[in-house]
C-alpha positions as CSV (number, residue, x, y, z in Angstrom):
1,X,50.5,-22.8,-87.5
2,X,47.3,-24.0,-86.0
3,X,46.4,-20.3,-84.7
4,X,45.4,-19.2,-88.6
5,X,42.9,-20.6,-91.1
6,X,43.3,-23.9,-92.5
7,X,43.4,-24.6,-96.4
8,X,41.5,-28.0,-97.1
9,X,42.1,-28.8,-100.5
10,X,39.6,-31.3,-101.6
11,X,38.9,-33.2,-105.2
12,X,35.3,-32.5,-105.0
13,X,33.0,-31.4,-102.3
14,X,30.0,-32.3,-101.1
15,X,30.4,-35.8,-102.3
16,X,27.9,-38.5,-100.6
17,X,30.5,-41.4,-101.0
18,X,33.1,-39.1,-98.4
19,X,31.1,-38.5,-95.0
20,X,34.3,-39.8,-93.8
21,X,35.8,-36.1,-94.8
22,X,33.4,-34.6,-94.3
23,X,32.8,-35.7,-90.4
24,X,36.6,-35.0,-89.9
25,X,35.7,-31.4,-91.1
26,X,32.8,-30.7,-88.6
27,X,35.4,-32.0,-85.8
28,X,37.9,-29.6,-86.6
29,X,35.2,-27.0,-86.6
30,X,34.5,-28.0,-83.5
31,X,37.8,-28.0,-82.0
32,X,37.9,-24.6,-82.7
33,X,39.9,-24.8,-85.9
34,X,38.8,-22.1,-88.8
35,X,38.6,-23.9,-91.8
36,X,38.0,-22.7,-96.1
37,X,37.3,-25.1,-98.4
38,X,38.7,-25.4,-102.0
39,X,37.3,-28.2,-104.4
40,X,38.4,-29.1,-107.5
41,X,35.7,-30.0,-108.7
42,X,32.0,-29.0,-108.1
43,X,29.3,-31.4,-106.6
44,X,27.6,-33.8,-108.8
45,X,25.9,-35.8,-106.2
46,X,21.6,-35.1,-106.6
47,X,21.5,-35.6,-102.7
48,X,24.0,-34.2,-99.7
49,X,24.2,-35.6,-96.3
50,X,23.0,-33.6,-92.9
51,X,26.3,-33.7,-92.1
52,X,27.2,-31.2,-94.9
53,X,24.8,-29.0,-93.6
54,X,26.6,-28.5,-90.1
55,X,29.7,-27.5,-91.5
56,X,30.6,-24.0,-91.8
57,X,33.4,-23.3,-93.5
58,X,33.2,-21.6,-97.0
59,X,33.8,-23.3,-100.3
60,X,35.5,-22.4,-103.3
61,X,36.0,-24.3,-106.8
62,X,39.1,-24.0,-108.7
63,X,38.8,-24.4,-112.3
64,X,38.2,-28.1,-113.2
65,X,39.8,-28.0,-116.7
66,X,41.8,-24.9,-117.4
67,X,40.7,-24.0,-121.0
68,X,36.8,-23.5,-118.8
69,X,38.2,-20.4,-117.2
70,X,41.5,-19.2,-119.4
71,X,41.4,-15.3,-117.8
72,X,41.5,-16.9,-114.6
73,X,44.1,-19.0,-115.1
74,X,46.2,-16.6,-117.0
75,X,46.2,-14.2,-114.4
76,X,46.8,-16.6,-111.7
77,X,49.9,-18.1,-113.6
78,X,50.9,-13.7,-114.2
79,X,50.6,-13.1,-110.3
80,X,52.6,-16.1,-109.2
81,X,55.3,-16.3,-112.0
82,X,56.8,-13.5,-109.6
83,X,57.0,-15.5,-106.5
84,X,60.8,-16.7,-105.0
85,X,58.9,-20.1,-105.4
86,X,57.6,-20.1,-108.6
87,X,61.3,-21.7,-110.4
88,X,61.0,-24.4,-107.7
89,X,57.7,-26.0,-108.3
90,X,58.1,-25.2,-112.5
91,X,61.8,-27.5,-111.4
92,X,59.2,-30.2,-109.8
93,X,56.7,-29.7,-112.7
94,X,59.3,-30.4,-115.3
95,X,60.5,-33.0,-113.5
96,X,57.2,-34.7,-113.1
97,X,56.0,-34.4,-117.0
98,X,58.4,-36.7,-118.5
99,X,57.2,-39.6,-116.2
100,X,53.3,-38.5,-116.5
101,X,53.1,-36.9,-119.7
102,X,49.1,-36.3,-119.7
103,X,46.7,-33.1,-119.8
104,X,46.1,-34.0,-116.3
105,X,49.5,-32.9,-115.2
106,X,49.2,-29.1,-116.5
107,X,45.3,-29.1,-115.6
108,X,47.4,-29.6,-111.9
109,X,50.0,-27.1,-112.4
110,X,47.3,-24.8,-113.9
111,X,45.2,-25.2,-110.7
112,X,48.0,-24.9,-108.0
113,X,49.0,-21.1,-109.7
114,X,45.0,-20.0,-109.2
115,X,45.0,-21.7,-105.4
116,X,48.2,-19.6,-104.8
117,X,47.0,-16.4,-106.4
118,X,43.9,-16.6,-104.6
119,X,45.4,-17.6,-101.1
120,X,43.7,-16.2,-98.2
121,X,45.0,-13.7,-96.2
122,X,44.6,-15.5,-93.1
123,X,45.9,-18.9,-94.1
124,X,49.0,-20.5,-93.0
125,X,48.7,-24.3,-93.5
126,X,47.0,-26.5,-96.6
127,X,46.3,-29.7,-95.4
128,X,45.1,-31.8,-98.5
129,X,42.4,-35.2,-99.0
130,X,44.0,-37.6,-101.3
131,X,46.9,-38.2,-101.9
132,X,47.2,-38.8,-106.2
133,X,46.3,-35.8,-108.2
134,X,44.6,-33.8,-105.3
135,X,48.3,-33.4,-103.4
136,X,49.6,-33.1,-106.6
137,X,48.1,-29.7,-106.9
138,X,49.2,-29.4,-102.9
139,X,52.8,-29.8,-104.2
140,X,53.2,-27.4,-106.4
141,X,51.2,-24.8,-104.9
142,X,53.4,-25.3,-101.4
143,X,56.5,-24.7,-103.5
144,X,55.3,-21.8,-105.5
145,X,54.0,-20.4,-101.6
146,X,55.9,-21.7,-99.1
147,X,53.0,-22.7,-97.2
148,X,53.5,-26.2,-96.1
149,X,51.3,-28.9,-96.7
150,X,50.3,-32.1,-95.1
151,X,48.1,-35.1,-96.7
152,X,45.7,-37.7,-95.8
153,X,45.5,-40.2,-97.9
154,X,42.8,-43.2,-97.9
155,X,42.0,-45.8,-100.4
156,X,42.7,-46.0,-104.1
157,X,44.6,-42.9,-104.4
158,X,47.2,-45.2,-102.7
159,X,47.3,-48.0,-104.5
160,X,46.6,-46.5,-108.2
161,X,49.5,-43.9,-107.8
162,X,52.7,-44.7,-108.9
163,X,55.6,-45.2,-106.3
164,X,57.4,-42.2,-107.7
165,X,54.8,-40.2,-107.2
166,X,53.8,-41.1,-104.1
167,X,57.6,-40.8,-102.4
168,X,58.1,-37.4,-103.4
169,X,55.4,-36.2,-102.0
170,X,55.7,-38.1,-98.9
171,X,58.9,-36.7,-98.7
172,X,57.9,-32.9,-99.4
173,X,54.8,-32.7,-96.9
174,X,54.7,-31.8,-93.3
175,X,52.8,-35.1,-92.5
176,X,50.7,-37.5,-93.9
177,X,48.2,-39.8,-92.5
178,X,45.9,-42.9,-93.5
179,X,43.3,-44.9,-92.4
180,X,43.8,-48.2,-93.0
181,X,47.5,-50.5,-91.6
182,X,47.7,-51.3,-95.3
183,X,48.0,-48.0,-96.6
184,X,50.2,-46.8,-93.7
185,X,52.7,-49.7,-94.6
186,X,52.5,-49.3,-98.4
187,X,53.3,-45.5,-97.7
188,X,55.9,-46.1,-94.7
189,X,58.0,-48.4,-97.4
190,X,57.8,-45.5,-99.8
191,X,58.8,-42.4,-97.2
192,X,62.5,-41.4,-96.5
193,X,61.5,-39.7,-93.6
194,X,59.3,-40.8,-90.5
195,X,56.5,-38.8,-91.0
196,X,53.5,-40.8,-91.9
197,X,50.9,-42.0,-89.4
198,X,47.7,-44.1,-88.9
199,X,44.8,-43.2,-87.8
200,X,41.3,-45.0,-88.3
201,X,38.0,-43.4,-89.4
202,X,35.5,-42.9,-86.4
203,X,31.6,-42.4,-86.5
204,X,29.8,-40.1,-84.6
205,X,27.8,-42.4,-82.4
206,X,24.8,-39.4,-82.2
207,X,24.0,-39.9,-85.6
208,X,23.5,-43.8,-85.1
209,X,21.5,-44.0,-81.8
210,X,20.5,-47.2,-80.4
211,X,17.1,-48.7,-82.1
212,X,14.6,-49.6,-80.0
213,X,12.4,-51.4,-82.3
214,X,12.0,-55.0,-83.2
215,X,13.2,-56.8,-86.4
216,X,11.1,-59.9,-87.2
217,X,13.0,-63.5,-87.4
218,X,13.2,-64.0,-91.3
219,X,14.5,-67.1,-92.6
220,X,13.4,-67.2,-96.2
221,X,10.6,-69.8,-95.6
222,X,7.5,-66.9,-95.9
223,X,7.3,-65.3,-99.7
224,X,5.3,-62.3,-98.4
225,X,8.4,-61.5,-96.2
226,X,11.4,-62.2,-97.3
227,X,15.0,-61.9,-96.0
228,X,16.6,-59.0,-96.8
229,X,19.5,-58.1,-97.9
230,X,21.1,-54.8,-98.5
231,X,24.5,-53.5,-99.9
232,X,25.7,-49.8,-100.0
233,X,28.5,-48.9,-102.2
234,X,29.6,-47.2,-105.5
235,X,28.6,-49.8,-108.5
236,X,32.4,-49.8,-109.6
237,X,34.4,-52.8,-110.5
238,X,36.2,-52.8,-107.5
239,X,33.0,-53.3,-105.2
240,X,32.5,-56.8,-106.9
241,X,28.6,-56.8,-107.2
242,X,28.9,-58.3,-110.4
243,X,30.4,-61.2,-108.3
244,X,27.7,-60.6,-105.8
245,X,24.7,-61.1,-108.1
246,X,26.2,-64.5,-109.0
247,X,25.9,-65.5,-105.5
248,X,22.8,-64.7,-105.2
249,X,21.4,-66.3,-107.9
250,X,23.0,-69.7,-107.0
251,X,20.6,-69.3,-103.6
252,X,18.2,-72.4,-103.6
253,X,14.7,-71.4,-105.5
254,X,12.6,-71.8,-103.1
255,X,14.1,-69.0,-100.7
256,X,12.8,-66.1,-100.6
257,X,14.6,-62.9,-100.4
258,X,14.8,-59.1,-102.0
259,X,18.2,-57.4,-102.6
260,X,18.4,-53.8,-102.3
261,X,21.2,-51.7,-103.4
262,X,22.4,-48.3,-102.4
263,X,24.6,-46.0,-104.4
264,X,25.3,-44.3,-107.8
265,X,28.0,-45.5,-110.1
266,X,29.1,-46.0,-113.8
267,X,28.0,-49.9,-113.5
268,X,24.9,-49.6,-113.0
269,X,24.0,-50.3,-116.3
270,X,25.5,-53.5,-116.7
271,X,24.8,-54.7,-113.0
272,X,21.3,-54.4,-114.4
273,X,21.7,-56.3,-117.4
274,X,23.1,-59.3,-115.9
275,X,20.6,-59.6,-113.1
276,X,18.3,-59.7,-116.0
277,X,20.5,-62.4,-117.5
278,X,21.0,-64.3,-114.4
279,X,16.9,-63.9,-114.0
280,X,17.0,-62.2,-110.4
281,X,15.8,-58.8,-111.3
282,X,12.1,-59.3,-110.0
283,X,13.9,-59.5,-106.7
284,X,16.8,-56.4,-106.8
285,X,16.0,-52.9,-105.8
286,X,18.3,-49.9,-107.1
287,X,17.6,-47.5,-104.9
288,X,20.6,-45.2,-106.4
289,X,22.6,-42.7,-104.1
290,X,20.6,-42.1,-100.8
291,X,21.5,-39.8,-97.8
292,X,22.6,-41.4,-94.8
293,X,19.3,-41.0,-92.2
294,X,18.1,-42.9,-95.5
295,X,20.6,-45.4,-95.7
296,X,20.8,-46.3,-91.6
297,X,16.6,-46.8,-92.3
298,X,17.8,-49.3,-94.8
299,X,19.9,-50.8,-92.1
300,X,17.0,-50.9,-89.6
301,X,14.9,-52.8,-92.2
302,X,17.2,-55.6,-93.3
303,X,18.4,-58.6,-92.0
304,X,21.9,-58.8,-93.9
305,X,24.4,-56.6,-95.1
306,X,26.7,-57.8,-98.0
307,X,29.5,-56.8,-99.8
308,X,32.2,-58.4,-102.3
309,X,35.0,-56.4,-102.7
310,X,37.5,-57.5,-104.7
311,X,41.4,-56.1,-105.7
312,X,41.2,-54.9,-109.7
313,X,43.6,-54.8,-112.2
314,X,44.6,-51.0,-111.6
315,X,45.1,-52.0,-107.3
């Protein structure tokens, strides 16, 4: 299997919030593996990170919502309707629907024929990232192919998914794997079949080399140099900065200190509004979605990192 190209079936690449896929991708490169990417959905992300740029392997999109590209699909759907497989993942499909009955389900069927129809010649293996509606396509495309799969699966796709869901797919791929002992036991509970592993994110130590410069002792006393304070991470509900800007602005008055954050995300808006409300704007910096030689100089510069994270209604 690991002698032809590997399939990496991915929701959307480059994204700036997964340089943890993306470093697993240069490894494998560098291993020696041959790798093609297919997204699902195309880059939104203003900025990309070095990283992206040492990676190789070639990218394609499938179509993100199937009435965009209808000749595509159709003829996908006509060239794999002929497979020996095609009855067994329309079995799964139908099977599926009644439990999920969305758009979102036939946008995965949909997308699954086209990855099939346009299968590379010299692939053998599709080893999918995430494990919800990314393997879902994965699924059906291995039974309308053949092809096995294999999954890793990381943080909300887990715990947003429904049990279901998550066990037959477990119990159709290869492997699957995690990164954290919480997912890894959530997905253990859920698999017939001994076939799911752990294994924790690394970095690459090279692209965090020791600093050699000096960080002045802040305490909060000096109001022409402040502490600061920085925080990278999607504003989502789940990261808890809402809960994080409360905190702050219970810090005694007369400390001084500036709050940068770092990251994109659909509450921004309001994370804005109520450090207006809780009057600590003057001291907040949204910096917005930075690469990482940007982010580590953030690092360099501060004197605390903070985060809130927090378990949300949807897990």
């Amino acid at each position: 299997m690991t002698n032809k190209t590997i399939v990496v079936l991915l929701k959307g690449y480059p994204r700036l919030s997964e340089t943890f896929i993306a470093q697993e991708l240069l490894g494998l490169e560098r291993a020696g593996f041959a790798l093609k990417l297919v997204a699902m959905r195309r880059p939104t992300d203003k900025k990309r990170h070095p990283v992206h740029d040492e990676i190789k392997a070639p990218v394609s999109y499938l179509p993100e919502y199937l009435h965009e590209e209808p000749v595509r699909v159709a003829r996908a759907l006509m060239k794999v309707v002929t497979l020996p497989g095609f009855g067994s993942a329309l079995k799964a499909f139908f099977r599926d629907l009644p439990r999920d009955i969305s758009r979102n389900r036939f946008r995965r069927f949909g997308q699954a024929a086209v990855l099939v129809a346009e299968w590379p010649n010299d692939a053998g293996w599709l080893h999918v990232h995430f494990i919800h509606t990314p393997a879902a396509v994965a699924r059906y495309a291995s039974r309308m192919s053949g092809i096995p799969f294999t999954v890793s699966a990381h943080a909300k796709d887990i715990w947003t998914s429904e049990a279901w869901d998550l066990s037959d797919k477990l119990d159709e791929a290869d492997w699957t794997v995690t990164c954290t002992k919480a997912g890894h036991e959530r997905l253990q509970s859920l698999s017939a079949r001994d076939n799911v592993h752990l294994s924790y994110h690394g970095l690459d130590l090279e692209r965090f080399p020791h600093f050699a410069g000096t960080r002045p002792a802040r305490d909060g006393r000096d109001p022409d140099d402040p502490v600061r304070i920085v925080s990278v991470g999607r504003a989502v509900k789940k990261k808890g900065y809402d809960t994080l800007l409360r905190a702050l602005a219970l810090l005694p008055k007369e400390l001084a200190w500036r709050f940068t954050h770092i990251g994109g995300g659909d509450e921004l808006s309001p994370l804005k509004a109520l450090a207006e409300d809780l009057s600590i704007a003057s001291r907040i910096t949204w910096k917005g979605a930075l690469d990482q030689r940007e982010v580590l100089d953030h690092y360099r510069d501060s004197d605390l990192f903070s985060l809130a994270c927090r378990i949300t209604a949807d897990g």
